[in-house]
C-alpha positions in Angstrom: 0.0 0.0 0.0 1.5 3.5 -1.2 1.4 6.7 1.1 -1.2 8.3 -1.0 -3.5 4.8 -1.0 -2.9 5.1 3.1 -5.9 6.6 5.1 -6.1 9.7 7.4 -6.4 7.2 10.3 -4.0 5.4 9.2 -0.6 4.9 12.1 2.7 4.1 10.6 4.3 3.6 13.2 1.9 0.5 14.5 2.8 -1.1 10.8 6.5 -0.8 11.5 6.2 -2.2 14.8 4.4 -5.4 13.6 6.8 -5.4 10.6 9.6 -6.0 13.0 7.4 -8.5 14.9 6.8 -10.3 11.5 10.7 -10.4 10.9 11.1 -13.5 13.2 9.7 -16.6 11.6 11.1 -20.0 11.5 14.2 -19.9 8.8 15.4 -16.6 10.9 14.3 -17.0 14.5 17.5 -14.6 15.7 17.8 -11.5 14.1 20.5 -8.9 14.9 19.4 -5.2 14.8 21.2 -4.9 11.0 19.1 -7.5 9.8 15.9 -6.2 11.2 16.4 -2.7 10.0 17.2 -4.1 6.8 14.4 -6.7 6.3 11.7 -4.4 7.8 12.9 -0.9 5.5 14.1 1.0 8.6 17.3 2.8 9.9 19.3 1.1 12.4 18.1 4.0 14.9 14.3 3.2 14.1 14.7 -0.4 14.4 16.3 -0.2 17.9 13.8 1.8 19.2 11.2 -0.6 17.9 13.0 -3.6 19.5 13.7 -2.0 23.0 10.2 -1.0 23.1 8.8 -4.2 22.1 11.9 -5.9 24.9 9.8 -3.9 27.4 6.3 -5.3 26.7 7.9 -8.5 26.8 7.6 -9.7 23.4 11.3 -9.9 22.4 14.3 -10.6 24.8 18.1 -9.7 23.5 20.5 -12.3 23.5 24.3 -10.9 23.0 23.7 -9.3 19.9 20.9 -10.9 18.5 17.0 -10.7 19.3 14.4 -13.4 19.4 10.8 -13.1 20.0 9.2 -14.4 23.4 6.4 -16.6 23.6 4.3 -13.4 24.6 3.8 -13.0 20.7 1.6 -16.2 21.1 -0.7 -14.0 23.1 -1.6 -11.8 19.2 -3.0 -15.0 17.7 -5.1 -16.5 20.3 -7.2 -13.4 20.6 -7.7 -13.8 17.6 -8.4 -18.4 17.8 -10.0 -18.1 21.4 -12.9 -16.0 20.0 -13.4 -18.1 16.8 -16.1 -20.2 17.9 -16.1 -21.9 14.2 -12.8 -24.3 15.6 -14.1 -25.4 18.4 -17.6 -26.5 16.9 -15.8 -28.2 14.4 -13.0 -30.1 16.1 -14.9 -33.1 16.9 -16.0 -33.5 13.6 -12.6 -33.8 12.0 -12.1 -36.4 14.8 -15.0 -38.5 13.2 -13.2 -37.9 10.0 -10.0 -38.9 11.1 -11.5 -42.1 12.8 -13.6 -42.9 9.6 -10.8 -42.0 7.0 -7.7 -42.4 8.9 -6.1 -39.6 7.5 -5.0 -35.9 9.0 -7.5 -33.0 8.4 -8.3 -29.3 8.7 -10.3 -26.8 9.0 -8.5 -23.2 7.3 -10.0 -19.7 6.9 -9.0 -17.5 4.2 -6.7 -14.5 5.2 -5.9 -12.2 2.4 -4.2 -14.2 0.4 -3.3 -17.1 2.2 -5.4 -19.4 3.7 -4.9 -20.2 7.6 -4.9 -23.7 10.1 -7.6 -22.9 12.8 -8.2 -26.7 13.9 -5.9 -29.6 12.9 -6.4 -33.3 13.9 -3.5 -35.7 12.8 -3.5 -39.2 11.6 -2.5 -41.4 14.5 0.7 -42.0 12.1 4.4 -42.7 13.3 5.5 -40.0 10.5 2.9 -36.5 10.3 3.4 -33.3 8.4 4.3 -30.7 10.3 1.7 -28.7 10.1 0.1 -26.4 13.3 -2.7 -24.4 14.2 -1.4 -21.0 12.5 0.3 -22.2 9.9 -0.1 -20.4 6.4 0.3 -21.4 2.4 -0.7 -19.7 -0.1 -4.6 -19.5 -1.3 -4.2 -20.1 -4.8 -2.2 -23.7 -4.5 -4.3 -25.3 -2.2 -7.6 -27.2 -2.4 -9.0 -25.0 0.9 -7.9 -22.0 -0.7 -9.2 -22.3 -4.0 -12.9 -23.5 -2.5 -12.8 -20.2 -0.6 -11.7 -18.5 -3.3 -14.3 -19.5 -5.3 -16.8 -18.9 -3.1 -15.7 -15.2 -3.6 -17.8 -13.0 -5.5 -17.3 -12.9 -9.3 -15.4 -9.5 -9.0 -13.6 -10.0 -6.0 -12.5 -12.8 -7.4 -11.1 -11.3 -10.9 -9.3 -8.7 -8.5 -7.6 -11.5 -6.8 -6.6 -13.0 -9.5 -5.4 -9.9 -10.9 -2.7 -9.2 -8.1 -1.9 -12.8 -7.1 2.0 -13.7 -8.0 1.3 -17.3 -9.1 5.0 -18.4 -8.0 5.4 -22.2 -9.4 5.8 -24.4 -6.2 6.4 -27.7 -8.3 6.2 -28.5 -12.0 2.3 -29.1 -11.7 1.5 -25.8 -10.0 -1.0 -23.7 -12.2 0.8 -20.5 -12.8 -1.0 -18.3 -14.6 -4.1 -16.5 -14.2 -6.6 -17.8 -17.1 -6.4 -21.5 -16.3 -6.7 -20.7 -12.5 -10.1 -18.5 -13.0 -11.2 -22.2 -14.9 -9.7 -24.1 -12.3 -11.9 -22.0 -9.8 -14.9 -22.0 -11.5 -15.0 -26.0 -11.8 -14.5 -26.0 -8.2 -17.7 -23.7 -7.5 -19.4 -25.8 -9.7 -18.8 -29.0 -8.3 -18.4 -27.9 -5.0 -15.1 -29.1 -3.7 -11.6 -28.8 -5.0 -9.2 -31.8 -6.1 -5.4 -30.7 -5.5 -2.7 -32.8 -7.0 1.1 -32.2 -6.0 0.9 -28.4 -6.8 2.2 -27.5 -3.5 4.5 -30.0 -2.5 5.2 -32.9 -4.6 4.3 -36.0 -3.0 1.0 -34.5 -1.9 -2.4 -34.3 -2.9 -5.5 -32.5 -1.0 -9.3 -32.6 -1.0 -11.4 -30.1 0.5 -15.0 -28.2 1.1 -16.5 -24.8 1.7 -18.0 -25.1 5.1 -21.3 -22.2 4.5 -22.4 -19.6 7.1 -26.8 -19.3 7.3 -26.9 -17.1 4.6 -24.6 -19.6 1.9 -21.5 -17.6 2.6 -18.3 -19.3 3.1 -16.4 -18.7 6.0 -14.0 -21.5 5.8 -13.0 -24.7 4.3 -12.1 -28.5 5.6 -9.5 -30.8 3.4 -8.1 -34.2 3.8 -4.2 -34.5 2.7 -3.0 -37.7 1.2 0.3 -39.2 -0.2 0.1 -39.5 -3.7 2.5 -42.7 -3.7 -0.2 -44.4 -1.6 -3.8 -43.1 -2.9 -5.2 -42.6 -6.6 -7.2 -39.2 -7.5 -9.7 -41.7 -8.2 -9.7 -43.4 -4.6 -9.9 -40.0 -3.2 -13.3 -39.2 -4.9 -14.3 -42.6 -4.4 -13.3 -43.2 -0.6 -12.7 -39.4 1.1 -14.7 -37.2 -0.8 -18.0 -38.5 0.5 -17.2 -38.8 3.9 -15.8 -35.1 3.6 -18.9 -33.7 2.2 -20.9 -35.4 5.3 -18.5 -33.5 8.0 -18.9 -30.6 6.5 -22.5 -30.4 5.9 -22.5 -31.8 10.0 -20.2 -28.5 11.0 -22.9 -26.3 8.7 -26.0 -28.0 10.9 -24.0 -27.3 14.1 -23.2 -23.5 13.3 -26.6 -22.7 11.9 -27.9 -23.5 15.5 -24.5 -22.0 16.9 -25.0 -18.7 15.3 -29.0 -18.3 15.4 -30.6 -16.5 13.3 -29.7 -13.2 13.8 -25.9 -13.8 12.7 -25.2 -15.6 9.5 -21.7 -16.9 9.3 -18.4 -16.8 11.5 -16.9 -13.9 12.6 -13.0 -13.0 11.3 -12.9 -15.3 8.2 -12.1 -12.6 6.1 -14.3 -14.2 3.1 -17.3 -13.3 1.7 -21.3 -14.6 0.2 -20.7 -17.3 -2.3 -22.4 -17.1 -5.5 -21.7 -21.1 -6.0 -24.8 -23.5 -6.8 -26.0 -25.6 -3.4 -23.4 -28.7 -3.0 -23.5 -31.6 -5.1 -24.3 -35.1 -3.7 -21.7 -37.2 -2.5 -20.3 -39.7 -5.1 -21.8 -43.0 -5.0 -19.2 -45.8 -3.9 
């Protein structure tokens, strides 16, 4: 966002803070004050003053010459998960579909544009991905992202795809915008989205738009598999029903959740889907 695109409202100073805060992640978990000024756009003065403040709140500590963030930063994101009423409701669901499938799943929300882990159940496997509540990918090259994404409306949508760097992940990752608008529009039609090693190789993923009262979509439940081990086909055939039936049990439990004077989850970030009512489960 340029200076002249910011708002009157808008505080710079609160941007650079969480800049610096968003410097630490998990390839540069120490950072010496050069390398935060440098990765955050700031002067070595700036950057201090930013770190020494945030020292004193207690979300950084120094170590030597280097800085690290505390686990007070943990604090920003539960806000956000302890109020998101969605997770909870659905938790025991992807238990049932962990039991019944005996594969990981997850339930994501769309945040910009990436999509977001809000609930995660494993597969009771010796080897798991490493994937937590909190984690992030990109929208565009998953099978959660894209549901949400097109459950957008038809402009927001074309604006997304617009300003989306389509970066290839592997050889199979759709890369440019024309054949991910038809990607997108065959998943509103059919009402789930079929991912095959686009964003690790090795990996394919099957998800759902879970709908608010009103047919919005407020987030998304998949089921990742190992390519070497199941077919695309066995994935309609075997997952893809028993997806469908969580979701649609998650949609009964947050229409009486919400009530009817609120239509969808708060914080998703996503908007009323235009998409025709969900297909029926494949036959077996």
């Amino acid at each position: 966002m340029s200076e002249a695109e910011r708002a009157p409202h808008f505080v710079r100073s609160l941007e650079r803070g969480l800049a610096v805060i968003r410097a630490f992640d998990a390839d540069h978990p120490e950072l010496s004050l050069s390398e935060v000024a440098r990765t955050c756009g700031l002067t070595r003065a700036a950057a201090r003053r930013f770190l020494l403040t945030l020292a004193d709140l207690g979300y950084v500590r120094a170590d030597g010459r280097t800085y690290r963030l505390t686990p007070r930063v943990l604090e920003l994101g539960y806000s956000y998960l302890s109020s998101f009423s969605l997770a909870q409701l659905a938790e025991p669901h992807l238990e049932q579909l962990v039991d019944r499938t005996r594969e990981s799943s997850s339930l994501c929300v769309l945040d910009g544009d990436d999509i977001v882990y809000v609930a995660r159940v494993p597969a009771r496997r010796i080897m798991t991905a490493a994937i937590t509540v909190g984690t992030r990918f990109p929208a565009y090259v998953t099978s959660v992202g894209r549901v949400m994404l097109a459950g957008l409306p038809g402009d927001e949508m074309e604006v997304r795809l617009e300003s989306a760097q389509l970066v290839p992940l592997t050889a199979r990752t759709i890369v440019t915008a024309d054949l991910l608008r038809a990607e997108l529009e065959r998943v509103r039609r059919q009402g789930y989205a079929l991912v095959d090693q686009e964003l690790e190789e090795g990996l394919r993923s099957i998800a759902a738009p879970v709908r608010g009262r009103d047919g919005e979509v407020v987030a998304a439940v998949n089921i990742p598999v190992q390519a070497g081990r199941t077919t695309l086909a066995a994935v309609r055939r075997d997952l893809l029903p028993a997806l469908l039936e969580t979701v649609a049990g998650i949609e009964a439990d947050l229409r009486v959740a919400t009530g009817p004077a609120r239509a969808s989850s708060r914080g998703t970030g996503t908007h009323r889907s235009s998409s025709s009512p969900r297909p029926p489960a494949p036959r077996r």
